[in-house]
N, C-alpha and C positions, 0 to 999 in steps of 0.2 A: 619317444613320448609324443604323443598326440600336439597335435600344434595349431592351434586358429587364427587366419587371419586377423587382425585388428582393422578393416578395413570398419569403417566407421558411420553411420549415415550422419543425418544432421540432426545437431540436438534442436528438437524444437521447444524454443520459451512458449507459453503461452501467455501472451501478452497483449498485442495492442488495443490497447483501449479504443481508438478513435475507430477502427475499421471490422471490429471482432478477429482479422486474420491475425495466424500466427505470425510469431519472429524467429526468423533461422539466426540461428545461432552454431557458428563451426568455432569447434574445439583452439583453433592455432590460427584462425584468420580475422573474426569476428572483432569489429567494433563494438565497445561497452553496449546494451541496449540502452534506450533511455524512454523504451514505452512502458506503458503502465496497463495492470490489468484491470482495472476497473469496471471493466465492461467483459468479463467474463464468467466463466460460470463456477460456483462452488463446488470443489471435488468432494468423494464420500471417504472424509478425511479419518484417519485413525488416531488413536491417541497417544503422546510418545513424551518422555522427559530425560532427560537427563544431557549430557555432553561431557567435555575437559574444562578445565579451567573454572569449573564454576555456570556455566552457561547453563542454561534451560530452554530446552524446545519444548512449547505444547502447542497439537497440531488440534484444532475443534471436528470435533465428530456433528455437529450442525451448526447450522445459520444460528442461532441462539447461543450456544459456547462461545465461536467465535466473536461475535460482538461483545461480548464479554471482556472477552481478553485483549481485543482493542481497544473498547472503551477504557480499562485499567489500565493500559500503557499508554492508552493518552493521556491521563492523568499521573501517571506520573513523570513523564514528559513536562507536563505544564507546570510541574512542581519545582523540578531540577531540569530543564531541560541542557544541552549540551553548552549554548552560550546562551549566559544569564541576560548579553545584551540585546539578542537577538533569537530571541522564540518564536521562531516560528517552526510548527511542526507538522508531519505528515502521516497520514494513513493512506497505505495501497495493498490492496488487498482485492479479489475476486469476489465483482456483487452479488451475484446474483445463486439462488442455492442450486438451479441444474444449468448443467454445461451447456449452453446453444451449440447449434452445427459451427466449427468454425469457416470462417469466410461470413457467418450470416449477417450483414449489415440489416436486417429487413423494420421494418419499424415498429412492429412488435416485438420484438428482440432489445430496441433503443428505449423503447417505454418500460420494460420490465427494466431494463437495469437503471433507468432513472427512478424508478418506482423503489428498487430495493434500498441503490442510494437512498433518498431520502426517508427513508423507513430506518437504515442504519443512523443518520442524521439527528432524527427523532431520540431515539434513543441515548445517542450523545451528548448530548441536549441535555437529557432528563439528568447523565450519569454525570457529567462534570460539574454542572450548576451549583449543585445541592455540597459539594466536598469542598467548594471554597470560598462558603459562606453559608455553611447549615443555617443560618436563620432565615436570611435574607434571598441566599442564593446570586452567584456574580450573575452580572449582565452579561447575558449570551447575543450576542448576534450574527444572523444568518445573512451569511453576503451571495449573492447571483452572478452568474457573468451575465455580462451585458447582451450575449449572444442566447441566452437560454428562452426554449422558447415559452407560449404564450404559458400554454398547459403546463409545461413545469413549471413555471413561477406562480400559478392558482396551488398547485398543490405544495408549494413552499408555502406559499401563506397559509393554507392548511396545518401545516407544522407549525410555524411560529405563533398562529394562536395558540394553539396546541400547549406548545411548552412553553411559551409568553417568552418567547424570541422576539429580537423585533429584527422587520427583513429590508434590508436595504442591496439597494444595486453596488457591487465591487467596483463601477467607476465613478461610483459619489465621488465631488472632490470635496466632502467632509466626512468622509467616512471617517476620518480619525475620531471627529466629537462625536460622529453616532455613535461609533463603539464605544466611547468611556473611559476616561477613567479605571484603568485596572478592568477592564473588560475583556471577555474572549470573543474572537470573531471565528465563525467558522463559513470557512470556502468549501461549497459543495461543487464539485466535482470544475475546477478552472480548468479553463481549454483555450485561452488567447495569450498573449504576449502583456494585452493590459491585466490581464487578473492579475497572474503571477508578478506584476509590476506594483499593483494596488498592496498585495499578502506582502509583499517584499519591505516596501515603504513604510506601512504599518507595523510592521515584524521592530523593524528599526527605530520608528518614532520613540519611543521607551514611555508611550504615554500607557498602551494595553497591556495587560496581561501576558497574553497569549495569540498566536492565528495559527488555525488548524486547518491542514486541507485536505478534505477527504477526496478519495481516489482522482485526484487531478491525472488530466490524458493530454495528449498531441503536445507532451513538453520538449524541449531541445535543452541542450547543455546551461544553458543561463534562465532553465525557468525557476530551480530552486538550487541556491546555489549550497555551499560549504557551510558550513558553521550551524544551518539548520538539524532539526531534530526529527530524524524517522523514529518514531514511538513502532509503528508496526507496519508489516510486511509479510505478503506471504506471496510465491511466487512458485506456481506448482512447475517442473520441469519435463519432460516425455522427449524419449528417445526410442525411436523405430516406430511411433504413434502411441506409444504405450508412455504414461503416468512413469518416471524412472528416480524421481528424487524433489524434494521442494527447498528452497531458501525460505528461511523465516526470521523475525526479527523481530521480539515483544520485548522493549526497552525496559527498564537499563540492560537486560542481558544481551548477549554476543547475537548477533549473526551465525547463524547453521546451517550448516546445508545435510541433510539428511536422504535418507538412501528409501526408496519408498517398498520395497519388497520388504527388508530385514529389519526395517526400522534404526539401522545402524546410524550415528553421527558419524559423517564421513570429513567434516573440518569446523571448525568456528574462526570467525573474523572481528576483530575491533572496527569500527567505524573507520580508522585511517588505514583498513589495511583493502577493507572491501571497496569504499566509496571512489567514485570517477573524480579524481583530482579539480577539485574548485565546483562540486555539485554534491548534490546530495541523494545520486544515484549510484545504487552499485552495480558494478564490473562482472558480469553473470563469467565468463569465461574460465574462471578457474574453479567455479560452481560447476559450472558444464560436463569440465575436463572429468571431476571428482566421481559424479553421478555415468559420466562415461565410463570410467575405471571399473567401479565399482560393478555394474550391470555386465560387460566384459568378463569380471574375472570370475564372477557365478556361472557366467556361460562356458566358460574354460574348464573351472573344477563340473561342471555337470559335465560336460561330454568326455573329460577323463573319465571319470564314472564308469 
């Protein structure tokens, strides 16, 4: 019988947000990653459902679908989120609808994914307001880091008139009473040690609602810890350069990891099975492994063939 090496390259995540480059990711060596893709590009996703246990994957065939089904799983997130005392929740997910060169830090590149961000933002906005308080609509507020610069905070204010947000800086030290009473804060795109300290604090206060952070980057193990809520996820994965499998995750259903050729569900996870112990990041490694296997054993049964 014919026999193939398993010799294996490196699965590459495509991931970091802060820098556009990828994250190597080895099958059996690799630490958890804990980057985010925020800042990359939307694949030309196909459509796919089903799993074990119940789960559901659907992958968006465009930038329009996809917001969709984030914006829905934000909300129900905000409804039930994981601890009732401590809501805070996340969207990570890839902004922008084409893929830049990876490595491109260039600052056209930085503007379009800020631009997509806040276009997604917008629409969040519009979509959670109106569903928990049809008359009235809750108080929505849009928080900044404090690093952000001049030009995206003009075009944040753009939005918040927009959707009658109001915008404050994430190191207000009153952002508790901006927000409200029963209000939702949402962090567009946090990238210091103070955001994630500001969403965390407010998360806890038990005076808001809800805090939402949209594609937060450059986080380490304590920027969002346990007990918070990933509503969505989508986390495409390539091996040999090639697109080979994605993690997704549209709350309340499972975690999937999915096989990007055959459309096959290659596993699902519970939140305690995937997430990095005391974070609210998951463990890509045995995602990796899966999407390795599986890619593998189609090249085996093809060159039996």
């Amino acid at each position: 019988m014919n026999r193939i090496a398993c010799s294996i390259g490196l699965l590459l995540l495509l991931g970091s947000a802060h820098s556009f480059a990828p994250t190597s990711l080895s099958s059996e060596s690799q630490s958890p990653s804990i980057a985010s893709s925020s800042r990359l590009g939307l694949f030309d996703f196909g459509f796919l459902s089903g799993g074990s246990g119940g789960s559901a994957a659907s992958i968006p065939s465009t930038t329009s679908a996809r917001d969709k089904i984030a914006i829905d799983s934000c909300k129900n997130a905000i409804a039930n989120p994981r601890d009732k005392n401590f809501p805070l929740i996340e969207l990570e997910f890839p902004a922008l609808a084409a893929l830049n060169k990876l490595g491109d830090g260039s600052l056209r590149s930085t503007v379009e994914a800020e631009e997509a961000n806040l276009a997604f933002v917008s629409k969040l906005i519009g979509g959670i307001a109106p569903s928990f308080n049809p008359f009235a609509g809750a108080k929505v507020t849009l928080a900044l880091s404090a690093s952000s610069t001049n030009n995206f905070r003009s075009k944040a204010e753009t939005i918040a008139k927009k959707t009658g947000a109001t915008l404050v800086s994430a190191s207000s030290p009153s952002l508790t009473q901006e927000v409200g009473s029963d209000g939702i804060c949402v962090f567009v795109t946090p990238s210091s040690r103070n955001d994630y300290m500001a969403a965390q604090n407010l998360a806890k206060s038990g005076a808001v609602k809800a805090v939402v952070l949209v594609n937060a980057f450059a986080k380490d193990p304590r920027s969002v810890p346990g007990g918070a809520t990933m509503a969505y996820f989508l986390k495409p994965l390539t091996y040999n350069s090639q697109i080979a499998g994605y993690l997704i995750r549209s709350y309340p259903s499972s975690w999937t990891v999915l096989d990007a050729t055959t459309k096959k569900v290659l596993g699902t996870f519970s939140d305690e099975e995937i997430l990095v112990p005391q974070t609210n990041t998951p463990d890509l490694r045995t995602s990796g492994r899966m999407v390795q296997k599986s890619v593998d054993e189609r090249a085996i049964a093809a060159r039996n063939r």
